[in-house]
Residue, then its C-alpha position, 0 to 999 in steps of 0.5 A: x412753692x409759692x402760696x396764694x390765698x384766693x377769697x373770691x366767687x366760684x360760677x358756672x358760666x353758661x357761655x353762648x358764641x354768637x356772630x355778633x351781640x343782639x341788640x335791645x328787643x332782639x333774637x338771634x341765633x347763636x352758634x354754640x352753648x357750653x357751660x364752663x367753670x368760672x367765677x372770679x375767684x375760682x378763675x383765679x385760683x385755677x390760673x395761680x395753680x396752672x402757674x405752679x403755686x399751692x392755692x387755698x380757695x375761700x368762698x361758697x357754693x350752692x346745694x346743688x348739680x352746679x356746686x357738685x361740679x364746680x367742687x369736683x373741678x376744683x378739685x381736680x386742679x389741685x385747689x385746697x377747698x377746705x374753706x369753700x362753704x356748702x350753702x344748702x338753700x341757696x343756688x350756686x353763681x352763674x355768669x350769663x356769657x355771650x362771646x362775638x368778635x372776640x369780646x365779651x358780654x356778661x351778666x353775674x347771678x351770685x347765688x351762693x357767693x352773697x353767702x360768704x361772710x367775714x367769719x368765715x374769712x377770719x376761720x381761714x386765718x390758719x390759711x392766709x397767716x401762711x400765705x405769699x400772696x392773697x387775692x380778693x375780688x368784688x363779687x362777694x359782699x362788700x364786708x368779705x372783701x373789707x374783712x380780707x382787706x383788714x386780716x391780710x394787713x394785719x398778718x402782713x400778707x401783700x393783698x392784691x385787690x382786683x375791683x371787679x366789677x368795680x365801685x366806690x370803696x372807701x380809701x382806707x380799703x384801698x390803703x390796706x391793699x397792697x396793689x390794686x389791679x382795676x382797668x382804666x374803666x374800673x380805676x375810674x369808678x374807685x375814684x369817682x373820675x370822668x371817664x375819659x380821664x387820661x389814665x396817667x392823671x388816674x393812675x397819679x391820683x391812686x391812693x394805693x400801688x397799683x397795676x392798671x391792665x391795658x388789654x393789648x397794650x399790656x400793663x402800667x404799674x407804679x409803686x411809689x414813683x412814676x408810672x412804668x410801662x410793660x407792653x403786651x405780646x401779641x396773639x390771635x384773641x379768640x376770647x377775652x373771657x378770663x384774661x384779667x383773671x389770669x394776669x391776677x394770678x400770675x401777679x400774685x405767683x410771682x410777685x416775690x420775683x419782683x413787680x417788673x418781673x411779675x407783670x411781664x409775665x401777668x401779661x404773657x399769661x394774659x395773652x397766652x388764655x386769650x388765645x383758647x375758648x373759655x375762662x379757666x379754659x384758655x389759662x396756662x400752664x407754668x410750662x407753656x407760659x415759659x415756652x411762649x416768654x422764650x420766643x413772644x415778641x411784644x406789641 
């Protein structure tokens, strides 16, 4: 069984579907509200778990009725939580979500995730040292991610580096990655590149491998040479809402198979979660995700 490590945020998403998004100083009426389990790093321990890995979480959570409930779902998916914190003065993260026409709106409230520190990453080394993989995002503080950059490289464990939400990071962070996996918005902004940069040209000047995610048109990846294609597959979205963390986990469940392999099916997987209401909701099993690779036809 594969092993991922996930260092990353764990929030309650409090998700509003409405027909369409308001416009600066307007109300308008919404369809529906729900609250659904989320975080960037808790969305993508779910996913890698779904896939069939053995998942340890490092991250924290507040005191509180939402930490009680993110901790037992967690649970409940099979995620090892023994490195998750329990902050006692502080709330737990929550992601403001409006959901119309099938994309996304979101505003992150980090709570308790501004609480984990590069001790407590460096109090997991017993976890990560066995690790086949190991995920880190950007919505814990900046010397979390530098500290799980740092210990991954020196334990010789591939760290993929999700930068998101994205911003400048020194080079030598990146160098310490073993893929960055950004969009072409995010690769921009590590870069410090125009936006309307051809994302070829950006994926040249990366200074690390990288898998750049491309929504519909699925994903390009290099890792050395020049920059490969992986279509998507085509589905009927209903909610973009987690579909980049689901192609994170799937990359990392199956990066031993090979980078072509691991992105075809990080876009299948992307593709299936886009298809259900929700984060971790839409994210498949190892199941259906061979079902839908056994008759999907790509874009």
């Amino acid at each position: 069984m594969t092993r991922v490590v996930v260092v990353g945020s764990i929030n309650m998403d409090l998700v509003t579907l409405a027909p369409r998004f308001a416009e600066p100083g307007e109300t308008i009426l919404g369809e529906r509200f729900l609250t659904v389990h989320g975080g960037k790093g808790a969305n993508q321990a779910v996913a890698a778990a779904r896939l069939g890995a053995e998942v340890a979480l490092v991250g924290a959570l507040g005191d509180d009725a939402f930490g009680e409930q993110l901790h037992a779902g967690l649970a409940r998916e099979g995620v090892a939580l023994e490195h998750v914190a329990r902050i006692a003065d502080c709330g737990s993260g929550t992601a403001s979500i409006t959901v119309a026409g099938g994309e996304n709106h979101i505003i992150v409230v980090p709570g308790a995730n501004a609480r984990v520190t590069p001790a407590q990453v460096e109090g997991a080394q017993s976890v990560l040292s066995r690790a086949d993989a190991i995920l880190v995002q950007m919505e814990i503080p900046l010397d979390a991610i530098e500290a799980t950059l740092r210990l991954g490289h020196r334990l010789g464990k591939p760290v993929i580096l999700n930068p998101a939400p994205a911003q400048r990071l020194p080079v030598e962070w990146m160098q310490l990655a073993r893929y960055l996996t950004p969009n072409q918005h995010e690769l921009a902004i590590l870069l410090g590149a125009g936006a309307n940069e051809d994302f070829l040209s950006l994926m040249q000047r990366s200074p690390a491998p990288l898998v750049l995610t491309r929504g519909a048109d699925g994903a390009w990846y290099r890792d050395g040479g020049e920059p490969a294609h992986q279509a998507g597959f085509k589905v009927e979205a209903v909610d973009t809402t987690g579909a980049g963390d689901t192609f994170n986990a799937a990359l990392a469940v199956f990066l031993h198979e090979g980078l072509p392999t691991a992105v075809r099916k990080a876009c299948a997987a992307a593709a299936l979660s886009v298809t259900r209401l929700g984060a971790q909701g839409g994210m498949p099993t190892r199941t259906e995700l061979d079902a839908f690779l056994a008759k999907a036809p790509t874009v």
